[in-house]
N, C-alpha and C positions, 0 to 999 in steps of 0.2 A: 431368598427373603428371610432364612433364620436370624441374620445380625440384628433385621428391624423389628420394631414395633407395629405389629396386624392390630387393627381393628375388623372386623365383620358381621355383619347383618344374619338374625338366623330367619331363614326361611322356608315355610313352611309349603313343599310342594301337593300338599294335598288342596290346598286352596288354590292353585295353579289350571285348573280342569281347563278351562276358558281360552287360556292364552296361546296366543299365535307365536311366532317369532318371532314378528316386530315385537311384539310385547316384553320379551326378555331383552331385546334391546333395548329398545326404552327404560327400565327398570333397570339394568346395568349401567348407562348411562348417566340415569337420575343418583344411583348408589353412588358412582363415580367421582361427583359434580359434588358432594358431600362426601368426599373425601374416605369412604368407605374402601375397602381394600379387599374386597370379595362377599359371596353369599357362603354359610352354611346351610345346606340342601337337608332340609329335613324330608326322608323317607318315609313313605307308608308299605302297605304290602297291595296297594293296588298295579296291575299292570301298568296302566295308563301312566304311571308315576315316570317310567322309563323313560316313555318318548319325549316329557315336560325335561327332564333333568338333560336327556341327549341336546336338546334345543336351545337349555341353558349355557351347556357348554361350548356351543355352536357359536352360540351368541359373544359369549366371553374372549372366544379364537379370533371374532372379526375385529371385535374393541379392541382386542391388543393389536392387531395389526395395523388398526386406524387411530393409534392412541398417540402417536409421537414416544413411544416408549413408558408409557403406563399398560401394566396389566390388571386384569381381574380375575383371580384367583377363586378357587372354590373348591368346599371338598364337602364329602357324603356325610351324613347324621344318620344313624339309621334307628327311626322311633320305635323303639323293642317297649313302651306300653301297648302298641299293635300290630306290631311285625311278633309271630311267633316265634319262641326260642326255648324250647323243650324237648326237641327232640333232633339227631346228628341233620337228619332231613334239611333243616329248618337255617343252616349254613349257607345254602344257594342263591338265595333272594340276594344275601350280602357279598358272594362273590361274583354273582352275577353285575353288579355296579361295578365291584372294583374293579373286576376282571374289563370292564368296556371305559370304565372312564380312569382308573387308576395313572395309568400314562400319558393321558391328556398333557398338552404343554398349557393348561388352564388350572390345574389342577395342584392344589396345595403340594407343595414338599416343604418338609420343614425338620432342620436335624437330619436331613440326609434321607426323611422316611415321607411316604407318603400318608398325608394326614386322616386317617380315621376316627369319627368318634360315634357319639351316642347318646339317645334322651331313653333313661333308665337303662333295663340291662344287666342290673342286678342280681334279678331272679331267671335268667336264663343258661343254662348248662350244655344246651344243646347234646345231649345224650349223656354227656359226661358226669361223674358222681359228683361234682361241687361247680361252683363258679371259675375258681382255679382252673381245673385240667380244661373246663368248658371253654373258656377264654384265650387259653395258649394255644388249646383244641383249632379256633375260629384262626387266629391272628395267625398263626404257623398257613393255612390252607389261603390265607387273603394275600400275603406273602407270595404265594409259589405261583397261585394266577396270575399279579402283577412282576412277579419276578424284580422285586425293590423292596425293602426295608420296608414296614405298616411303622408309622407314628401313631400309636393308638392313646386317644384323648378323651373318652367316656366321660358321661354325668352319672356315674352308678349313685343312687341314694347311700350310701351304707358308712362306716365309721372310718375316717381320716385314719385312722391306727391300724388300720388294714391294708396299709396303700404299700408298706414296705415289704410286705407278706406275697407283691404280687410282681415280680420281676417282669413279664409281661405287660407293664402297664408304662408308657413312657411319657404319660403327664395325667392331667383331670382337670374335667371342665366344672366349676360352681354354680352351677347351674341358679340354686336359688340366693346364692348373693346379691342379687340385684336388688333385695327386697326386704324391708326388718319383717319377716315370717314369724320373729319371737315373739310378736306383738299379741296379747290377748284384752277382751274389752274391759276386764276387770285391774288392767295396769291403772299405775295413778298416771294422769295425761301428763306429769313434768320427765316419766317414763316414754311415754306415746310420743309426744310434741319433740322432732329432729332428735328419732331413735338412732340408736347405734347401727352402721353398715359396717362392719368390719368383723366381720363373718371370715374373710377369707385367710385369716393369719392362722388358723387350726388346721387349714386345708394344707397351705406352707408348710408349716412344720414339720409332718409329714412325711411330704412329696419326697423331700430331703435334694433338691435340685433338679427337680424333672418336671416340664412345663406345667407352668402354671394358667390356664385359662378363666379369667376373670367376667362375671356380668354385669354387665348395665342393663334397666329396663325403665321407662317412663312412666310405670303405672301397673295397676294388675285389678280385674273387674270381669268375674267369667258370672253368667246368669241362666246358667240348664236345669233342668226342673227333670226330676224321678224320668221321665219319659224317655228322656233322651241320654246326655251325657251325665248328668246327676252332680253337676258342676254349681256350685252356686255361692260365690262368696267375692270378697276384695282382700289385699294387703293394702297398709296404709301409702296413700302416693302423696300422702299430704308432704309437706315440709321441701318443694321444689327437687323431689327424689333424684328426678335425674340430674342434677345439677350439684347436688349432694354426694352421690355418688361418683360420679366423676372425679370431685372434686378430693375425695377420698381416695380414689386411685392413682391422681397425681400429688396429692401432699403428703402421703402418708411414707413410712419406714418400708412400707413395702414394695413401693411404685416400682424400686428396678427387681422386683422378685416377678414382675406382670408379664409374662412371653406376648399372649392374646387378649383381646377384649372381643366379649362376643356380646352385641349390643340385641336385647329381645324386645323385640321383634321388627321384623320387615314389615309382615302378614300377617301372624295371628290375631284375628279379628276374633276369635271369642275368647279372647283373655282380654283385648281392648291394648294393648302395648304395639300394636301396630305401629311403624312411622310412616308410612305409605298407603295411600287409600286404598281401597277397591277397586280395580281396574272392571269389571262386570258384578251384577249381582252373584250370578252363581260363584264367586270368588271367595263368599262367606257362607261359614258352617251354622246356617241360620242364627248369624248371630246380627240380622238389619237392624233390628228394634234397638240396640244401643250400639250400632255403628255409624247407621247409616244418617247421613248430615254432620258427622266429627269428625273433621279434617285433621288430622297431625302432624303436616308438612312443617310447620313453625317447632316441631321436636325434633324433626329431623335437620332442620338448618340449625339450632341450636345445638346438636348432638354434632354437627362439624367442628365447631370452636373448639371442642372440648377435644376431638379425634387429633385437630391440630395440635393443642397445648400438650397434649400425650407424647405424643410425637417429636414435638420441638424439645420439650423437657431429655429426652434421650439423646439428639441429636444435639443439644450445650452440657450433658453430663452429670443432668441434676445438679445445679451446680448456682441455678440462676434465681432459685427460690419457690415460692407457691403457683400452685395454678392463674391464681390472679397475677401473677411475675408473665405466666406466658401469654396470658389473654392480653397482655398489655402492649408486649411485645410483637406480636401480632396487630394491633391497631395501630400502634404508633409507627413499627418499618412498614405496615404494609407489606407484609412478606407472605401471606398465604394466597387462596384463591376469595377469602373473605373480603366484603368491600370495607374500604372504611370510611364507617361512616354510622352515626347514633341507631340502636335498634332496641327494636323494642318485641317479648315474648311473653305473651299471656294466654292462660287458660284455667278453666273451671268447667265441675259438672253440672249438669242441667237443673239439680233442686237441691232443698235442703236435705239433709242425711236423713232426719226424723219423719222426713213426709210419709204419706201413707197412700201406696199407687190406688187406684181404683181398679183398674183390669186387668193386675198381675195375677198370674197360676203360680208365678215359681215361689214367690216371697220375698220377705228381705234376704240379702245378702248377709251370709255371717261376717262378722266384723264390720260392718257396718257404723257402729258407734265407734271405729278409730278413728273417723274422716273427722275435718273439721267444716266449718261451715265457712269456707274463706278460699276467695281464686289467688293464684301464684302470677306474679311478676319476675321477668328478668328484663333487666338492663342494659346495656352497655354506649359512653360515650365516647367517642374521642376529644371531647372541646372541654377546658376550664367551665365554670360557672354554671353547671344544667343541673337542672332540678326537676324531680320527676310530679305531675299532679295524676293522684290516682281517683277515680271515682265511677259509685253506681247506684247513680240516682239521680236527685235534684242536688245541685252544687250549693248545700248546707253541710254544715260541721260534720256532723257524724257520717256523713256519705261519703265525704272527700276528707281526702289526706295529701298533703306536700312535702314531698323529702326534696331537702337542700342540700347542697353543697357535694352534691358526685365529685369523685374522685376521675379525672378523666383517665379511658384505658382500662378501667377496671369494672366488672363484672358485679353487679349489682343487685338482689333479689330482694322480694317484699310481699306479702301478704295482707291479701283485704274481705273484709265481709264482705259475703253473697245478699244482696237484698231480692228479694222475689219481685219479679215484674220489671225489675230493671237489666240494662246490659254493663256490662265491664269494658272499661274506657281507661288509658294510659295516653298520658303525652309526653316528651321530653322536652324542656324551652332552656335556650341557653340566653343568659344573660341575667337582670335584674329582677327580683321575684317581688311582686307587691304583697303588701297584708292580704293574708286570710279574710281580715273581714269586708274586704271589699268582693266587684262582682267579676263572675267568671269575665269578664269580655274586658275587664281591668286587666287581668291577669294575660290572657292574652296580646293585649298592649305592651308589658311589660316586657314579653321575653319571645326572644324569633324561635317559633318551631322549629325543632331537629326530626320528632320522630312522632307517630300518635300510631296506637293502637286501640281501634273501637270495635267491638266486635257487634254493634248492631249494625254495621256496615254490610255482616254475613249475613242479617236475620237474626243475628241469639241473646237472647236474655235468660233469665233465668226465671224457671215457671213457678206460682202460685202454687202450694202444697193442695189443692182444690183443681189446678188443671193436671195434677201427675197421675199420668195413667200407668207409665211400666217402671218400676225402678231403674235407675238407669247411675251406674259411679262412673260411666266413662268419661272422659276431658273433652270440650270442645277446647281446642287449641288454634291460635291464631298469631298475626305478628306484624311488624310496621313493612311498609314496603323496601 
């Protein structure tokens, strides 16, 4: 698999306690079916982590064998903020993985090495006086268990200028790329509003040709309070992030510098970047109060278009133009596993930013004042003459907006006020668009539905700053059928 382009899912096996076999089947599956190309196994230092990660890989053995020749691939993360790594000891947790699953036929090889990496990591030595000898220490002993080359791919926090310093190190994962983190609330908002993601070209430079593993993420919103994890903040998801992003890694000077995309997350539910529910309550690290009822399956069918367009851009040679070049392409041969056919992607949080919960302990979220007060659209048609009606409310002026004249084949995004009390509605109509100032049911007359997305279909509107009881930044996400 080193010629192609990986995309993969990180996933957080701590959140796994629950799950049976079928369950990673299922989940493999579903990764699958959106175009996903393996899990990243985030580890903890619990026992129980083994038997989930053995069952993973079980699962991954029978897919390939019942795939018609697709695999799914996967390899270990080992989470060093809670696996300890200070002392030579502290080595075994990690060759005990590699040592059972390293030659797995499931199992990442890439460049000839088998793939290891890491969430943080930086500060561990493992007996050794630096992180240097600590690291060559680890990677030489993960080596001799597996008896094959380590690919070692870390997310160390620490300065890009130190990457050439470490011959030991045969790429790096950016872990927080996925997210403008530069953002503070005292920017002016023409700073804030479709910040810069291009974080990753200091990581490049660097590296000096040794894999480059790049992030996506659809959002970021953790809410732990002193007691617990002591977690309590957002980065801005405004500005259709994940679609921005993306869109960033296939337009930019850099797209063919991208080895891996590692899309965050599968599972983590208390950052909210999840693309897959909750398969049981205990699945979440008590994080129900802003999970539980947000769906994000409609990010992860939109997170395929883009896995595609990544992919096809490589396989024509960059050669054929922008992202929207391959989304096009895709719609019009019909050449993915995507249908074609008009669809429609919307989501927004549950209140305004400024509201004031009533029965929160933890408080606002820091950064909080980077959000805007407006849900995200995306689009896509295949047909001439569609035009999108968006609205939430009563179908008066300031409620509703009409964009004309889609471009068909091409990928479409838009932004609208949050009105309180009301839900978030998109249609697609192809054909003749009547006056504005006539009535909805005119409007309808006028042009054949392609696509509609209503989200009081699910139940959700958006609450009165009067019925908010918990802070809550995470997306209710939904999508056309």
């Amino acid at each position: 698999m080193s010629d192609s382009k990986l995309v993969f899912a990180h996933f957080i096996v701590g959140n796994s306690h629950p799950y049976t076999f079928n369950d990673w089947v299922e989940d493999i599956l579903k990764a699958s079916r959106h175009l996903l190309d393996g899990f990243v196994l985030n580890v903890g230092r619990d026992d129980w982590q083994l038997d989930r990660v053995a069952d993973c890989y079980e699962a991954a053995r029978q897919f390939s064998r019942s795939s018609n020749g697709r695999s799914f691939k996967l390899f270990i993360s080992f989470d060093l903020a809670v696996i300890p790594g200070a002392e030579k000891e502290d080595v075994a947790l990690l060759q005990q993985y590699i040592a059972r699953f390293g030659r797995h036929p499931n199992q990442l090889v890439y460049k000839r090495g088998v793939v290891v990496s890491t969430f943080a990591g930086q500060d561990c030595t493992f007996g050794k006086n630096d992180l240097d000898s600590g690291w060559r220490f680890v990677k030489d002993l993960l080596e001799h268990v597996v008896e094959r080359p380590i690919h070692f791919i870390p997310s160390f926090f620490i300065d890009p200028r130190r990457y050439s310093t470490m011959p030991w190190l045969n790429g790096y994962f950016h872990w927080n790329g996925g997210w403008p983190i530069h953002l503070k609330p005292s920017d002016p908002r023409s700073k804030i509003h479709n910040p810069s993601l291009d974080s990753d070209t200091e990581h490049l430079r660097h590296l000096e040709g040794k894999t480059y593993m790049a992030a996506v993420s659809p959002c970021f919103f953790t809410h732990y309070g002193e007691d617990s994890w002591n977690k309590n903040w957002i980065y801005r998801s405004d500005d259709h992030l994940l679609v921005r992003r993306w869109e960033h890694l296939i337009n930019s000077n850099i797209a063919d510098r991208i080895d891996i995309v590692q899309v965050i997350s599968w599972n983590d539910y208390g950052e909210s970047h999840y693309l897959s529910s909750p398969r049981y309550p205990a699945c979440q690290p008590n994080s129900n109060k802003w999970v539980d009822g947000f769906p994000h399956e409609g990010w992860l069918d939109l997170n395929a278009w883009f896995i595609h367009a990544f992919k096809l851009r490589q396989s024509l040679g960059g050669s054929q133009g922008t992202c929207n070049t391959y989304l096009a392409m895709n719609i019009n041969r019909n050449i993915s596993t995507r249908e074609n056919k008009a669809r429609i992607w919307m989501w927004g949080r549950p209140h305004l930013k400024g509201a004031d919960a009533s029965d929160d302990t933890v408080g606002k979220p820091k950064g909080w004042q980077l959000a805007d007060d407006t849900f995200d659209i995306v689009v896509v048609s295949p047909y001439p003459d569609t035009f999108l009606e968006v609205t939430c409310g009563p179908p008066i002026s300031h409620h509703r907006r009409v964009y004309r004249n889609l471009s068909p084949g091409r990928l479409h995004r838009f932004s609208h006020p949050m009105y309180p009390g009301f839900s978030m509605k998109a249609t697609l109509r192809v054909g003749r668009e009547s006056s504005l100032q006539q009535s909805e049911d005119d409007i309808e007359a006028e042009g054949v539905v392609v696509a509609v997305c209503d989200s009081e279909t699910y139940g959700f509107r958006f609450l009165h700053n009067f019925e908010v009881e918990n802070y809550n930044f995470n997306s209710f996400v939904c999508m056309s059928d």
